[in-house]
Backbone atoms as SQL, in Angstrom:
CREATE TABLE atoms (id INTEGER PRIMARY KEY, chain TEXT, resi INTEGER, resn TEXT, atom TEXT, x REAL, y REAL, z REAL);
INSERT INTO atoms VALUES
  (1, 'A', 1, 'UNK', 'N', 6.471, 16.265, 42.403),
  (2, 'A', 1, 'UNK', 'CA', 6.567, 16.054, 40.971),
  (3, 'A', 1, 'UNK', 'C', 7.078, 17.334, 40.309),
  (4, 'A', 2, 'UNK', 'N', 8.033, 17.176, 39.247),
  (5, 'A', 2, 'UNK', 'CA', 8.508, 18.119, 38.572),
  (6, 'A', 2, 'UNK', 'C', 7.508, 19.268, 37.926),
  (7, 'A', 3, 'UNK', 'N', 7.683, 20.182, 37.510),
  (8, 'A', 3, 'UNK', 'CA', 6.774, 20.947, 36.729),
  (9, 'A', 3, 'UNK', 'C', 7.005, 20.954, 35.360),
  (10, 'A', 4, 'UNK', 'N', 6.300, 20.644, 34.392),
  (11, 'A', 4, 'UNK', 'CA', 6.806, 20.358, 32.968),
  (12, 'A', 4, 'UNK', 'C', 6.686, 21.809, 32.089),
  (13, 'A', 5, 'UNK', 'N', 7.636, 22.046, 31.526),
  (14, 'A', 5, 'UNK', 'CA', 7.606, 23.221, 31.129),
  (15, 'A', 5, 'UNK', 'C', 7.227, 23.036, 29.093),
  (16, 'A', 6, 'UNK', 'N', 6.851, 23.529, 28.903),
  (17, 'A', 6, 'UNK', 'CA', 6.434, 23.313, 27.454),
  (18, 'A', 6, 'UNK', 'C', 7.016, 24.289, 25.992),
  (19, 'A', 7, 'UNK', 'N', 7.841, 24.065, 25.429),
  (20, 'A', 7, 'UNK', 'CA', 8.474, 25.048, 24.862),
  (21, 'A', 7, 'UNK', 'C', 8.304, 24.528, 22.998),
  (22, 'A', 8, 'UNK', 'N', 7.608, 25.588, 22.353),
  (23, 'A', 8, 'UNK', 'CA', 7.442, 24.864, 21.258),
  (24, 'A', 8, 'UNK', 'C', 8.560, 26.164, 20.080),
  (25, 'A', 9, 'UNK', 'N', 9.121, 24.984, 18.839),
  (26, 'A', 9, 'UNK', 'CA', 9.669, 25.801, 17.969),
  (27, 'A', 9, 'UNK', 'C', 9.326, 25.388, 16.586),
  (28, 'A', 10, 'UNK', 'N', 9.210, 26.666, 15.520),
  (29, 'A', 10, 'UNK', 'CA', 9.042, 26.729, 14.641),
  (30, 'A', 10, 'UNK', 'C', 10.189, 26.395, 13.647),
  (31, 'A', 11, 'UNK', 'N', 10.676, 25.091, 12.870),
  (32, 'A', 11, 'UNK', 'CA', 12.168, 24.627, 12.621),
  (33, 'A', 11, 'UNK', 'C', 12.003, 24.752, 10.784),
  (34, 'A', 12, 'UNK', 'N', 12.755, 25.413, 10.121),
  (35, 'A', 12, 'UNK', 'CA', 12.480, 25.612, 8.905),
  (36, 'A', 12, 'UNK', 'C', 14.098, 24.821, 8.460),
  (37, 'A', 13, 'UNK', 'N', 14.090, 23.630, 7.623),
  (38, 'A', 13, 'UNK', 'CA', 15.310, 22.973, 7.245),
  (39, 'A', 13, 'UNK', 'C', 16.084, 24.121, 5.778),
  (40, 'A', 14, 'UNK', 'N', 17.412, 24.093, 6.049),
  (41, 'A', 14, 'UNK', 'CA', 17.937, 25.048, 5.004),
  (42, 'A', 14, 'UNK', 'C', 19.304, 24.005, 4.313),
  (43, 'A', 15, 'UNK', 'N', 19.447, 23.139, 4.860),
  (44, 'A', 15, 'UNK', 'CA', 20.292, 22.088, 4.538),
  (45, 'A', 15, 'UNK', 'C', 19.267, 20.778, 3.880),
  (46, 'A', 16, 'UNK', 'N', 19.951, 19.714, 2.965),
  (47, 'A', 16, 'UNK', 'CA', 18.748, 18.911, 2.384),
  (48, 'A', 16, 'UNK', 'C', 18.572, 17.697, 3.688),
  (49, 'A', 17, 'UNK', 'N', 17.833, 17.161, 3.519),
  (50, 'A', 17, 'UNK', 'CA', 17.586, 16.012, 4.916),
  (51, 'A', 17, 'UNK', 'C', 16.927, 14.749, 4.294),
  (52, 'A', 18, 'UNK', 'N', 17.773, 13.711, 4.270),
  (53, 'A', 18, 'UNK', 'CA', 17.306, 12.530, 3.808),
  (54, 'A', 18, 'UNK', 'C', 16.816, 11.765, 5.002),
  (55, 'A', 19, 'UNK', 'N', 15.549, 11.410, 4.439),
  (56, 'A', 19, 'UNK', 'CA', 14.369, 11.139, 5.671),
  (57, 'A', 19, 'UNK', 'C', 13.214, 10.138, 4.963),
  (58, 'A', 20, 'UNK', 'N', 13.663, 9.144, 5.455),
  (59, 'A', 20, 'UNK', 'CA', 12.123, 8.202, 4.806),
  (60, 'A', 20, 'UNK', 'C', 11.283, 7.294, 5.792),
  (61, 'A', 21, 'UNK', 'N', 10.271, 7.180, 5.582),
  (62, 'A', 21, 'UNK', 'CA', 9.585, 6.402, 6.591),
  (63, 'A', 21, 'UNK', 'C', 9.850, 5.320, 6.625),
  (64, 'A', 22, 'UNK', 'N', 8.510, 3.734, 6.707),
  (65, 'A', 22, 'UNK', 'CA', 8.883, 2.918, 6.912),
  (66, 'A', 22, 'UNK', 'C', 9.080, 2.053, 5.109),
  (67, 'A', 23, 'UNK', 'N', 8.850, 2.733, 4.630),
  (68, 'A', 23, 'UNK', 'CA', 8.279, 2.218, 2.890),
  (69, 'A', 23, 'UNK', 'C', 9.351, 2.803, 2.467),
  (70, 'A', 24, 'UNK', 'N', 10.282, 3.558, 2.921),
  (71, 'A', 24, 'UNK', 'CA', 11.383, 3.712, 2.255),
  (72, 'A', 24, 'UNK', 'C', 11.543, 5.007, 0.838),
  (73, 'A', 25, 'UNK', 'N', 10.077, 5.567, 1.170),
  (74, 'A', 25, 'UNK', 'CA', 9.595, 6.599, -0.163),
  (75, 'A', 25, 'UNK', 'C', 9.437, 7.835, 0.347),
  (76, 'A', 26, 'UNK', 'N', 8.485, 7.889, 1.373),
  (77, 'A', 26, 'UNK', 'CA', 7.570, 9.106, 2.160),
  (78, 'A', 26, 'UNK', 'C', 8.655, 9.608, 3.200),
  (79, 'A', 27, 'UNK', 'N', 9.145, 10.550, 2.642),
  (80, 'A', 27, 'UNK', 'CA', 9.882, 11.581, 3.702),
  (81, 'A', 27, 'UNK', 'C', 8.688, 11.910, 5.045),
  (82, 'A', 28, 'UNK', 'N', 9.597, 11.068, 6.530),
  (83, 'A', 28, 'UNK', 'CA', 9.359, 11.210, 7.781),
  (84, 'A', 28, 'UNK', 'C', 10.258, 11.606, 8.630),
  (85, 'A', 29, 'UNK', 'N', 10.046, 12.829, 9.766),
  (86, 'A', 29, 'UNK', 'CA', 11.102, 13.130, 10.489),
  (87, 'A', 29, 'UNK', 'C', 10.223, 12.567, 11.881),
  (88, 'A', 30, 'UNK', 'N', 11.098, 11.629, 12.905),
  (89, 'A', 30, 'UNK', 'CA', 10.626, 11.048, 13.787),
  (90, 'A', 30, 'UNK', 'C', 11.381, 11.996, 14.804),
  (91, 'A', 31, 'UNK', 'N', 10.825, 11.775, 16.418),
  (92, 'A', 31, 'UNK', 'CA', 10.952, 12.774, 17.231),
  (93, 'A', 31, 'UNK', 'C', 12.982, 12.038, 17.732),
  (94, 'A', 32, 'UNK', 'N', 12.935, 10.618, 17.507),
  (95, 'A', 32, 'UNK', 'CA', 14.469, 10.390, 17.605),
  (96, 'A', 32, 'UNK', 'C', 15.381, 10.490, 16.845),
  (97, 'A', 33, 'UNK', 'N', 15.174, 10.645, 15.815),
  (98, 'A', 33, 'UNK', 'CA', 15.824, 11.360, 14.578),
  (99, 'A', 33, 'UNK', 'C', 16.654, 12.845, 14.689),
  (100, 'A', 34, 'UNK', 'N', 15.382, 13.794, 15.094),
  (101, 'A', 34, 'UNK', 'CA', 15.952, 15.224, 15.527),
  (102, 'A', 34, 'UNK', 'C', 16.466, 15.174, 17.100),
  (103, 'A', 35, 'UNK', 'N', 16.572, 13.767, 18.023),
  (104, 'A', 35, 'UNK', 'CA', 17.030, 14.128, 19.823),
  (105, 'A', 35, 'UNK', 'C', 18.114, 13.755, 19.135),
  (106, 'A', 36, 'UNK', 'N', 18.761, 12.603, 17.855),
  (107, 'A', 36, 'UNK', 'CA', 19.687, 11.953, 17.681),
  (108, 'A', 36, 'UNK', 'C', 20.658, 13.047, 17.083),
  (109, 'A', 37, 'UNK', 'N', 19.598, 14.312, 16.239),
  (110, 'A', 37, 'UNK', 'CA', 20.902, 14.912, 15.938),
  (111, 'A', 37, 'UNK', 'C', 20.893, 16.266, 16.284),
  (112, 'A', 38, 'UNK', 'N', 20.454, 16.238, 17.703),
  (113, 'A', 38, 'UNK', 'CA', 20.608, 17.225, 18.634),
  (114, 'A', 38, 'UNK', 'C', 21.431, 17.152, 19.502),
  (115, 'A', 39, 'UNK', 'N', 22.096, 15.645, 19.748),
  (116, 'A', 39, 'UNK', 'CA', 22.993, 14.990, 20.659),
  (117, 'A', 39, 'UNK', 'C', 23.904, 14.801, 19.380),
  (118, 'A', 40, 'UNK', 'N', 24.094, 14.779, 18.524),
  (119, 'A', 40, 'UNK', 'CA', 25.164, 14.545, 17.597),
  (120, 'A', 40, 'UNK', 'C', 26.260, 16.183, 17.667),
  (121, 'A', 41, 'UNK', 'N', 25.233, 16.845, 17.493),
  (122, 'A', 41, 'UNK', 'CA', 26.492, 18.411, 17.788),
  (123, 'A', 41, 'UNK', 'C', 26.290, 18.975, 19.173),
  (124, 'A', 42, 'UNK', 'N', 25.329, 18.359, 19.957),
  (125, 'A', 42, 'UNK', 'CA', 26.466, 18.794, 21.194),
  (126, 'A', 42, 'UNK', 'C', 27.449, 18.372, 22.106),
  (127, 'A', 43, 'UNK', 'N', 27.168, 17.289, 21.574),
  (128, 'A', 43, 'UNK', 'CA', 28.958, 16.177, 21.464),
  (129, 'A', 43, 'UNK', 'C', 29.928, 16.854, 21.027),
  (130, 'A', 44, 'UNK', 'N', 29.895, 17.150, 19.631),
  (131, 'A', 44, 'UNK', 'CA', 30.579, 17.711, 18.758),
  (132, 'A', 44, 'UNK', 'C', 31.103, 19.450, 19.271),
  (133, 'A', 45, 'UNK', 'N', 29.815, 20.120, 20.046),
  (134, 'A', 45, 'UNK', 'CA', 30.737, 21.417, 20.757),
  (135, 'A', 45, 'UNK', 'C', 31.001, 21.237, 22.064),
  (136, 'A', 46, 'UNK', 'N', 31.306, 20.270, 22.701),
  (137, 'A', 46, 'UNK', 'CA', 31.658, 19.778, 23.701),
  (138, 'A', 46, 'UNK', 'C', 32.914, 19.600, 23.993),
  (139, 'A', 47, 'UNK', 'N', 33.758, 20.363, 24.822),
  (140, 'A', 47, 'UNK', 'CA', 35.085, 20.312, 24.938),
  (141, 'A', 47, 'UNK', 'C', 35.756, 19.528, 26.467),
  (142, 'A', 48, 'UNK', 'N', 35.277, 18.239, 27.005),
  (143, 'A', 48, 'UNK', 'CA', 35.429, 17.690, 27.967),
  (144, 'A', 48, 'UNK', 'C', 36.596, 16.406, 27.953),
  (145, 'A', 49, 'UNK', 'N', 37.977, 16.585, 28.282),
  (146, 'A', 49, 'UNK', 'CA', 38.725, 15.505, 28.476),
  (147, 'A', 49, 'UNK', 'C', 38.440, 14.342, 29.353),
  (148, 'A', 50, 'UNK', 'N', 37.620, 14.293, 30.313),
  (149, 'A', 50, 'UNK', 'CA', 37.234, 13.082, 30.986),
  (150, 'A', 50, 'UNK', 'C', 35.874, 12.607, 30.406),
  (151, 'A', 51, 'UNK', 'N', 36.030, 11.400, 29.581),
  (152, 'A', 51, 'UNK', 'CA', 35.064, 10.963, 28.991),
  (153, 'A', 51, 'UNK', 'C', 34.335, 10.413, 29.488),
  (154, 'A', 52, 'UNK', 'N', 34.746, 9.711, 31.403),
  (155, 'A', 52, 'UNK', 'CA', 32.933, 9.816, 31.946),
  (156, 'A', 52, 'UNK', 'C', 32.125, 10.949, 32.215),
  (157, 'A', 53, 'UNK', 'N', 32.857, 12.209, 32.512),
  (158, 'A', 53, 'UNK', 'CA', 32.243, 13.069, 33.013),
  (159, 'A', 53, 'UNK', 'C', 31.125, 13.354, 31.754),
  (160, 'A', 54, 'UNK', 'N', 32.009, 13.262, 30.359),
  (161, 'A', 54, 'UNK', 'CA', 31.071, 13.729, 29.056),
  (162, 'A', 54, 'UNK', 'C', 29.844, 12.583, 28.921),
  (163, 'A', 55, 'UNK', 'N', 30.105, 11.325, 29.170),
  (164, 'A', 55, 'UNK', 'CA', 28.696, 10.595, 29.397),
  (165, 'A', 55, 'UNK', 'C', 27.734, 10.379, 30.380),
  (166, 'A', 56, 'UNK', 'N', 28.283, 11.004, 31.490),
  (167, 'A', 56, 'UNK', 'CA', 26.922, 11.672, 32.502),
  (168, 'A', 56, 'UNK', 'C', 26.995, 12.883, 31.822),
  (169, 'A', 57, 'UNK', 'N', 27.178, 13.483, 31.655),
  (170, 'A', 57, 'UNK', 'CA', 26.376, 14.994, 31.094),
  (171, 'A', 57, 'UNK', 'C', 25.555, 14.500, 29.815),
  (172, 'A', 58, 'UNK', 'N', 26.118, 13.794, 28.878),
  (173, 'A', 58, 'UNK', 'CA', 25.410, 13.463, 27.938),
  (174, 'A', 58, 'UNK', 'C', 23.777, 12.704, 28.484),
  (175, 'A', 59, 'UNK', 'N', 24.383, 11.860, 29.294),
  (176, 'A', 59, 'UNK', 'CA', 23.067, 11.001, 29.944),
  (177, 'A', 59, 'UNK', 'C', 21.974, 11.595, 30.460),
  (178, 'A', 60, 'UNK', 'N', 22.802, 12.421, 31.249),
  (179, 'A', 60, 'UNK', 'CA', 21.394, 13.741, 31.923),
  (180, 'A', 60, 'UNK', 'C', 20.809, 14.511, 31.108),
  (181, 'A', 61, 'UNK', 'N', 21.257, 14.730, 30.089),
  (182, 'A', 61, 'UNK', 'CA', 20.303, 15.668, 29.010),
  (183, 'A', 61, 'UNK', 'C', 19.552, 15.058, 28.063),
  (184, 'A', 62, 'UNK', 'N', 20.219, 13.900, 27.250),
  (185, 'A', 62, 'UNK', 'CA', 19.641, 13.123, 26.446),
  (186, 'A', 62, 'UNK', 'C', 19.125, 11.836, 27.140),
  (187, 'A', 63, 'UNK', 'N', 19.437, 11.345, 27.945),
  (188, 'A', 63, 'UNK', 'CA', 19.018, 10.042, 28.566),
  (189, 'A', 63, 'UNK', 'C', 19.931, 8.881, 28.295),
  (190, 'A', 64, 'UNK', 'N', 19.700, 7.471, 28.459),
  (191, 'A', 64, 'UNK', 'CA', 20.566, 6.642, 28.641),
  (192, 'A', 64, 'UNK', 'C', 19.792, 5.256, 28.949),
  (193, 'A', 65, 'UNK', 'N', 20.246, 4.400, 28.524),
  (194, 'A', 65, 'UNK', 'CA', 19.934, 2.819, 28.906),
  (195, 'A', 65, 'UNK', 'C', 19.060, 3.322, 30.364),
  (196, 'A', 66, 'UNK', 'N', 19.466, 3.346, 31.324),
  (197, 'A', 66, 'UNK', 'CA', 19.649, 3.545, 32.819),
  (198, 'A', 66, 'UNK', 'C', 19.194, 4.725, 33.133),
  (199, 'A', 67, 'UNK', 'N', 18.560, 5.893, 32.363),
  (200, 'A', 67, 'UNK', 'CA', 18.054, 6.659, 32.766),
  (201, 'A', 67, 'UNK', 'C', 16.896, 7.420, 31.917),
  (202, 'A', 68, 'UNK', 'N', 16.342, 8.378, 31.975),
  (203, 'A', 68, 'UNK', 'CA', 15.637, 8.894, 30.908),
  (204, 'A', 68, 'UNK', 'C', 16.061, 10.381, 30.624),
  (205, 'A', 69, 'UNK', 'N', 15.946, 10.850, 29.793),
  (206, 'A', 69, 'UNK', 'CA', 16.883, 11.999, 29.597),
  (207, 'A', 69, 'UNK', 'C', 15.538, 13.433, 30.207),
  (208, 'A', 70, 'UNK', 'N', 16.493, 14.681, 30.157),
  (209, 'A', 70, 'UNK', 'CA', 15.437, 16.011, 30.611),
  (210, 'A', 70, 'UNK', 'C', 14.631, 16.371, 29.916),
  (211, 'A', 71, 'UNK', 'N', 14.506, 16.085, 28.599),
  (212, 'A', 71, 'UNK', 'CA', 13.221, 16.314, 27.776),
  (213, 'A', 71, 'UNK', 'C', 12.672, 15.436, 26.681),
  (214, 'A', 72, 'UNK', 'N', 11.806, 15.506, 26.180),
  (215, 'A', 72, 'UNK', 'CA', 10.933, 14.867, 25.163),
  (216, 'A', 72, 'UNK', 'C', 10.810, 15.822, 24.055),
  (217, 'A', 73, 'UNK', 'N', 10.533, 15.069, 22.636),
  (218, 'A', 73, 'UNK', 'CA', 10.318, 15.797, 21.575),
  (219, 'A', 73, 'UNK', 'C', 8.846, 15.274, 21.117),
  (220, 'A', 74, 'UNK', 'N', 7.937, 16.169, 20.741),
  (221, 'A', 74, 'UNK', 'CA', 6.989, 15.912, 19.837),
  (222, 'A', 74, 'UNK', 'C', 7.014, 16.791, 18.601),
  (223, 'A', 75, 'UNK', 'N', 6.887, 16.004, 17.487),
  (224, 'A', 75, 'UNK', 'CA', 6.600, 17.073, 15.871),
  (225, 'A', 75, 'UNK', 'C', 5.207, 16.903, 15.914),
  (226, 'A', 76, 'UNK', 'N', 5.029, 18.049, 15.216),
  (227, 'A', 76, 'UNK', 'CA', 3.071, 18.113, 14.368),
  (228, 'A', 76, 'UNK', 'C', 4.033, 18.332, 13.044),
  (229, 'A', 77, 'UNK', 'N', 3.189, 17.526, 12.740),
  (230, 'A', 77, 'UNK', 'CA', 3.784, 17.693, 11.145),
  (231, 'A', 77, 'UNK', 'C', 2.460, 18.348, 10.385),
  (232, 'A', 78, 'UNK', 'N', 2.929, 19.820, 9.646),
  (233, 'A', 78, 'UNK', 'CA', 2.114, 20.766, 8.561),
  (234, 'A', 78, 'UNK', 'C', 1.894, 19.894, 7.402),
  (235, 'A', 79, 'UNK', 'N', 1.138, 19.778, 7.006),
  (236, 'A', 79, 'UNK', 'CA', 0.955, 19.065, 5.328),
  (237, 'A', 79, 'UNK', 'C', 1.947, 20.214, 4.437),
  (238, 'A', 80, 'UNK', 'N', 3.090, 19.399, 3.747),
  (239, 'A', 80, 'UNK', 'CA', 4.245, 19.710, 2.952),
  (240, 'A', 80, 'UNK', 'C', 4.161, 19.388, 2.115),
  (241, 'A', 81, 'UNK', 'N', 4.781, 19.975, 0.436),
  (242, 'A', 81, 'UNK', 'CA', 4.979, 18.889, -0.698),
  (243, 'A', 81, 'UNK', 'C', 6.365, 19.314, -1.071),
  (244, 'A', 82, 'UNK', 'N', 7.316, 17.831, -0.694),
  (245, 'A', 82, 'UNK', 'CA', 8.412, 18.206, -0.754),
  (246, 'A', 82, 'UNK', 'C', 8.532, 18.790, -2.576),
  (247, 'A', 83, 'UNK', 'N', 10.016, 19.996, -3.128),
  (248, 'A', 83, 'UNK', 'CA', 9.881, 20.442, -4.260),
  (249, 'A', 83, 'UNK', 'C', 11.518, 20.031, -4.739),
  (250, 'A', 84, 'UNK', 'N', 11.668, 19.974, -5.765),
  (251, 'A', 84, 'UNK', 'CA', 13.400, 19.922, -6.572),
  (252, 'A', 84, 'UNK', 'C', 12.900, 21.026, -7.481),
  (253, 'A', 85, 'UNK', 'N', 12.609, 22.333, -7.445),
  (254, 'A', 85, 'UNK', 'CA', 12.733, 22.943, -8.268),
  (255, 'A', 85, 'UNK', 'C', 13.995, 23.136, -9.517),
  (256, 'A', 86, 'UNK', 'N', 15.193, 23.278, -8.610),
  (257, 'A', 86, 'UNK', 'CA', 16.446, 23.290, -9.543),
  (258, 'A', 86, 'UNK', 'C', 16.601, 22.475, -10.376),
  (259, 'A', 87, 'UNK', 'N', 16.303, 21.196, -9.958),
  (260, 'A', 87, 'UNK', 'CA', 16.410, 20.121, -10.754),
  (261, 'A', 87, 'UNK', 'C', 16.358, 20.504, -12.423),
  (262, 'A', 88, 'UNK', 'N', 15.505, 21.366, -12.336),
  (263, 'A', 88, 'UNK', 'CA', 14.823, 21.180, -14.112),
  (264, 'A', 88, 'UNK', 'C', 16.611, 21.881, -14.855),
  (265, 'A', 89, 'UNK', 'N', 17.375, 22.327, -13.748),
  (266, 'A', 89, 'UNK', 'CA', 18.227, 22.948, -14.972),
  (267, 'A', 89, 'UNK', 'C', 19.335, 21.971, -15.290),
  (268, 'A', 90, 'UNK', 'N', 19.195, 20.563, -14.732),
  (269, 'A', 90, 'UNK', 'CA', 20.142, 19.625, -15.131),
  (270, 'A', 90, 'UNK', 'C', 19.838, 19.070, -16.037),
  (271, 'A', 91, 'UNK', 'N', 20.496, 18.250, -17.145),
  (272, 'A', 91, 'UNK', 'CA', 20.477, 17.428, -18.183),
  (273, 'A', 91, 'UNK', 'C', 19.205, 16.230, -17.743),
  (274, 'A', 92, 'UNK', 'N', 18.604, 15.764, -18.549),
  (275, 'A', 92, 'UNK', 'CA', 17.578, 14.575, -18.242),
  (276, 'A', 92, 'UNK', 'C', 18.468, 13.477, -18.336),
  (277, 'A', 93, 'UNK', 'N', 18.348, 12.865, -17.437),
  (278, 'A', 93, 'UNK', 'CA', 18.879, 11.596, -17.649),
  (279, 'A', 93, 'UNK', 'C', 18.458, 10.659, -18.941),
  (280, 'A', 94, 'UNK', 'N', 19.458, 9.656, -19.552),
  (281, 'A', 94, 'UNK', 'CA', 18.936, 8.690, -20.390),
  (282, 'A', 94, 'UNK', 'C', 18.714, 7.582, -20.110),
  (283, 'A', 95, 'UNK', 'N', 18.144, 6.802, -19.876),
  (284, 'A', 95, 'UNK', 'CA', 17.980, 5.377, -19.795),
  (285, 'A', 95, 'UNK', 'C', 19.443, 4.779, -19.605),
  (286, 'A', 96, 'UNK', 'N', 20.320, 4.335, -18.762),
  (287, 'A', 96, 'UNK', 'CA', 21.484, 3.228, -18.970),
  (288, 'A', 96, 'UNK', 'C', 22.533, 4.245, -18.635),
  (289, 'A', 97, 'UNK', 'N', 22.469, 5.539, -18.427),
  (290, 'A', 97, 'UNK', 'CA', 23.046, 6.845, -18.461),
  (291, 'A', 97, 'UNK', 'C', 23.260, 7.618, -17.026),
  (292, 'A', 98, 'UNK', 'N', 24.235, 7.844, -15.973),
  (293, 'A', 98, 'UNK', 'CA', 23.888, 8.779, -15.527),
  (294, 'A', 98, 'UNK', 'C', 24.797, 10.066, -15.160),
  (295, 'A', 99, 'UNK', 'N', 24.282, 11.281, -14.457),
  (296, 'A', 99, 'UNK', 'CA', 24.700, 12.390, -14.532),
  (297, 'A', 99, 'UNK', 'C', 25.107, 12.891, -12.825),
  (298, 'A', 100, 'UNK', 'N', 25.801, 13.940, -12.967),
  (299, 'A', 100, 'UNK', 'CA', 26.312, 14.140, -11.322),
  (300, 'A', 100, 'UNK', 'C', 25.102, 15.454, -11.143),
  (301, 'A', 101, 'UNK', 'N', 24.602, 15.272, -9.850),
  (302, 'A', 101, 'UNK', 'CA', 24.252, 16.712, -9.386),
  (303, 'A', 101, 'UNK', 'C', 24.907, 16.713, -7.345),
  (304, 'A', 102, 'UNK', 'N', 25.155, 17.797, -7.541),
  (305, 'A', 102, 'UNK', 'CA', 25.858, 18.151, -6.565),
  (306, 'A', 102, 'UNK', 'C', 24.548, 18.744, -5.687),
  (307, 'A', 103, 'UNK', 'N', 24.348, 17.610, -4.453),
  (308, 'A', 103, 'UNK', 'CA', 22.973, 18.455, -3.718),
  (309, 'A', 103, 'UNK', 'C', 23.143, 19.501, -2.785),
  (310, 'A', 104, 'UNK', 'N', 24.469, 20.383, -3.005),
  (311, 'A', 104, 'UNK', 'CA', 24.661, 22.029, -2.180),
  (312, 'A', 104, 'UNK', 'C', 24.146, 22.456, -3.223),
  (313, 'A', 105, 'UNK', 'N', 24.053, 22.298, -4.556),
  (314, 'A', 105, 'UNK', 'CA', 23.508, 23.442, -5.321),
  (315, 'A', 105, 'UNK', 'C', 21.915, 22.788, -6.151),
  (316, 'A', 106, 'UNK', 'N', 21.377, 22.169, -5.129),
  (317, 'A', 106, 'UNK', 'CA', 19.999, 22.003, -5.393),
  (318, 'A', 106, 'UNK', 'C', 18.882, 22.716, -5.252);
């Protein structure tokens, strides 16, 4: 049997992350959420012209129908309260009315 190695990280988001549970309100980050977009850029820095070779490599790290991938994710989630501080320096919206905010400068 393999030896499981245990590697934990401390992940502080600096980009905004739209994330809701099952109610569609309560910001949730699920453990396939972050494998999904952990496999999204290393696709993306992946420079392989034979595109089976890039889906066994992909398969062996992330997993696959047909296989299970080299690692697992678990979150502990800290009690958070998400904040819009900036917010307050935009116009209030009016009723029937609305306004642009650009969420890089949130």
């Amino acid at each position: 049997m393999a030896k499981i190695e245990k590697v934990c990280f401390e992940i502080e988001t600096v980009t905004p992350m739209f994330l809701a549970g099952a109610d569609g309100k309560t910001a949730e980050l699920r453990p396939a959420s972050l494998k999904g977009l952990l496999r999204y850029w290393w696709r993306a820095l992946q420079a392989q012209s034979d595109l089976s070779k890039l889906r066994d490599k992909d398969a062996g790290i992330f997993g696959s129908i047909d296989r299970g991938g080299s690692f697992s994710i678990q979150i502990k989630h800290e009690p958070f309260k998400p904040t819009r501080n900036k917010l307050h320096n935009h116009p209030v919206p009016i009723e029937g009315k609305t306004f642009k905010i650009n969420i890089l400068n949130i």
